[in-house]
C-alpha positions in Angstrom: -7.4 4.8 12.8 -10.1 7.0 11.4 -8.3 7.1 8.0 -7.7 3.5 7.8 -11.9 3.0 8.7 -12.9 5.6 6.0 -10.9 3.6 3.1 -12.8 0.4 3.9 -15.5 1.9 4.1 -15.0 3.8 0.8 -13.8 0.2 -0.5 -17.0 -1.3 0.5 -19.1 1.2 -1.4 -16.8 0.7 -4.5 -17.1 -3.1 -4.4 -21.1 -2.9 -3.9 -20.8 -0.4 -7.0 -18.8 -2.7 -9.1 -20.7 -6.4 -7.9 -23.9 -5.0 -6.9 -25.5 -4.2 -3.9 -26.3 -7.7 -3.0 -22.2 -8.9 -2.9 -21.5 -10.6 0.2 -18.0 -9.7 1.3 -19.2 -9.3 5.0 -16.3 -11.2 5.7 -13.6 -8.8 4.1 -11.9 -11.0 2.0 -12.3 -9.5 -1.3 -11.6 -5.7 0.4 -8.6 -7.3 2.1 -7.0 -8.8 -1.0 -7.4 -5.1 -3.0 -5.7 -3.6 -0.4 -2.8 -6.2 -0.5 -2.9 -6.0 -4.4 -2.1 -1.6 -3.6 0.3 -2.7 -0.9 2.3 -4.4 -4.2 1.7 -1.8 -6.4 2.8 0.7 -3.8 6.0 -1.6 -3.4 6.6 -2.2 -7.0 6.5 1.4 -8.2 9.0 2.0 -4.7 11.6 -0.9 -5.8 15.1 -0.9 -7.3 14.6 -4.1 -8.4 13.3 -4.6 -12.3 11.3 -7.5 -11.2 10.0 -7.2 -7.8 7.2 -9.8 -8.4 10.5 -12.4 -8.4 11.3 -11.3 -5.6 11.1 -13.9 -2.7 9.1 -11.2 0.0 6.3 -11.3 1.9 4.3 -8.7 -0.1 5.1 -10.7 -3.7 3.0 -13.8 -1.5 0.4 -11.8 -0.2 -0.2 -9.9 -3.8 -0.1 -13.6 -5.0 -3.0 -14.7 -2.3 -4.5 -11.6 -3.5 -5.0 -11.6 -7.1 -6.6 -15.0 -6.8 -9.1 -13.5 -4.6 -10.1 -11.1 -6.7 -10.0 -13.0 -9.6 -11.9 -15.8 -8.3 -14.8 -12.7 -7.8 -14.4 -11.3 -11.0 -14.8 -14.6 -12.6 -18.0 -15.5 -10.6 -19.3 -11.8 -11.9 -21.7 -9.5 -10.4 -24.8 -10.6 -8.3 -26.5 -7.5 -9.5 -27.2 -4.0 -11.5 -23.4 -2.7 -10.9 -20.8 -1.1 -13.2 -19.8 -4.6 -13.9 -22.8 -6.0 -15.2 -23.4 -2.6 -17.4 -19.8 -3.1 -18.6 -20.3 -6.7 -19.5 -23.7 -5.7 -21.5 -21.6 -3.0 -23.7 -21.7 -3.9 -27.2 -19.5 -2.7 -30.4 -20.9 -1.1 -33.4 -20.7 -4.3 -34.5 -23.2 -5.9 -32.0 -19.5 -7.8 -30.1 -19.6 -8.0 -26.2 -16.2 -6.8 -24.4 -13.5 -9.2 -24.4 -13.4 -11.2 -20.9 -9.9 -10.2 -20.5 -10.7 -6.3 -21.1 -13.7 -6.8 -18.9 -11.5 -8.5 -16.1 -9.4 -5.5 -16.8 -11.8 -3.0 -16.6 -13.3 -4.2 -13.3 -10.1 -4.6 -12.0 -9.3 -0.6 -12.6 -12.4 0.2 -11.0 -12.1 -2.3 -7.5 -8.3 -1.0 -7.4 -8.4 2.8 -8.1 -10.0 5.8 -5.9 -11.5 4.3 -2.6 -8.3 5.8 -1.3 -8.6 9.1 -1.8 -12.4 8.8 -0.7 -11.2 7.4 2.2 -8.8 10.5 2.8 -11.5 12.8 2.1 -13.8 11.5 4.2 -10.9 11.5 6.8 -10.0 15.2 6.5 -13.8 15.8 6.5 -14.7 14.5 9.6 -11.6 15.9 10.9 -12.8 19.5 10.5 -16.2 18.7 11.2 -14.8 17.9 14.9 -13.0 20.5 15.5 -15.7 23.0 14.2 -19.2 21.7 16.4 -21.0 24.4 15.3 -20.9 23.9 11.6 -21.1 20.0 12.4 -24.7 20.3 14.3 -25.5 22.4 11.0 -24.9 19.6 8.5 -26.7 16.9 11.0 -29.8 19.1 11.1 -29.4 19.6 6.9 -29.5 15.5 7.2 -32.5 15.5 9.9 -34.6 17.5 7.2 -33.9 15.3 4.4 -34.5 18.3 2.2 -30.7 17.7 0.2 -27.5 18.0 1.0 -26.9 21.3 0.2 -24.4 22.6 3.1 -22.7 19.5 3.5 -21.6 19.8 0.2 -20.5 23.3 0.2 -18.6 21.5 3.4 -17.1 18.7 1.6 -16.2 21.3 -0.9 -14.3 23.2 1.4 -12.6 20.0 2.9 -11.3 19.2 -0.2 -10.3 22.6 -1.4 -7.7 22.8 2.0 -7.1 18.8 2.1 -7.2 17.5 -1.4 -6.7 14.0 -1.5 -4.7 14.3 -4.8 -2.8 17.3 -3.7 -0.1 17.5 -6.9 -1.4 17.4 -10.4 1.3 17.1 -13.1 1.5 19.8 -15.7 0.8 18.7 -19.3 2.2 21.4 -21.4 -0.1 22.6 -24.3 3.0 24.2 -25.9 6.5 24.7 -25.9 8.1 26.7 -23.3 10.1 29.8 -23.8 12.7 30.8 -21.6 14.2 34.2 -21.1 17.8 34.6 -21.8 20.0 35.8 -18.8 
């Protein structure tokens, strides 16, 4: 499941970003419990119910299991320079650090959004890069010459202009409407 690969693999690069290069989640424990912590989200927003998180389901115990994980990370910090170190060095106007709870809160939003639409980009990416060799073999010689990415960004460009991972955007209306009269 190419898809499935690419989001880890998206996730990975998110958590290193967020803990630092040198976090250790080699075993996937941390990936695994964000993913189980969407899985909720993703069943939450879905349910009838006003209070799925009462709800006696499998996905309520995982999401559970899953925000002690990444809790128990958060709370041991980063191991590194990584978005959460910077965010835990930000300072007021008054010279206060970030509340731990908008911290947790804050690295939280960044481990929990976007790896997923990476992940489909990459998907739909390497997707047309195998059924179009030719223009393949060009980006792989573009990487041999380590002279920039140039092409394979006009690629992933193009990959995301006919695949976009966020394919609706909602319209936020800078005015009032007018309708014509029938």
């Amino acid at each position: 499941d190419l898809c499935a690969d690419m989001e880890q693999l998206a996730l990975s690069v998110v958590i290193g970003a967020v803990f630092g290069a040198a976090y250790d989640d080699r075993d996937g424990r941390l990936a695994a419990a964000i993913t189980a912590r969407r899985a909720f989200l993703e069943f939450r927003q879905a349910s009838l119910w006003p209070w799925p998180e009462s709800l006696p389901v499998p996905v309520v115990a995982r999401y559970r299991r899953a925000m002690q994980v990444i809790d128990g990370a958060i709370a041991r910090g980063p191991v590194g320079p990584g978005l959460a170190s910077r965010y835990r060095a930000l300072r007021d106007p008054g010279g206060a650090a970030m509340p731990g709870s908008l911290w947790r809160d804050e690295v939280l939003t960044l481990l929990s959004t976007g790896y997923e639409t990476i992940g489909d980009a990459l998907t739909w990416t390497l997707s047309l890069l195998a059924r179009h060799p030719d223009i393949e073999e060009r980006v792989v010689r573009e990487a041999d010459r380590g002279d920039g990415p140039v092409f394979a960004r006009m690629v992933l460009d193009e990959s995301l202009r006919l695949y976009p991972p966020t394919w609706i955007i909602v319209r936020m209306a800078s005015g009032a409407d007018r309708l014509p009269k029938i």
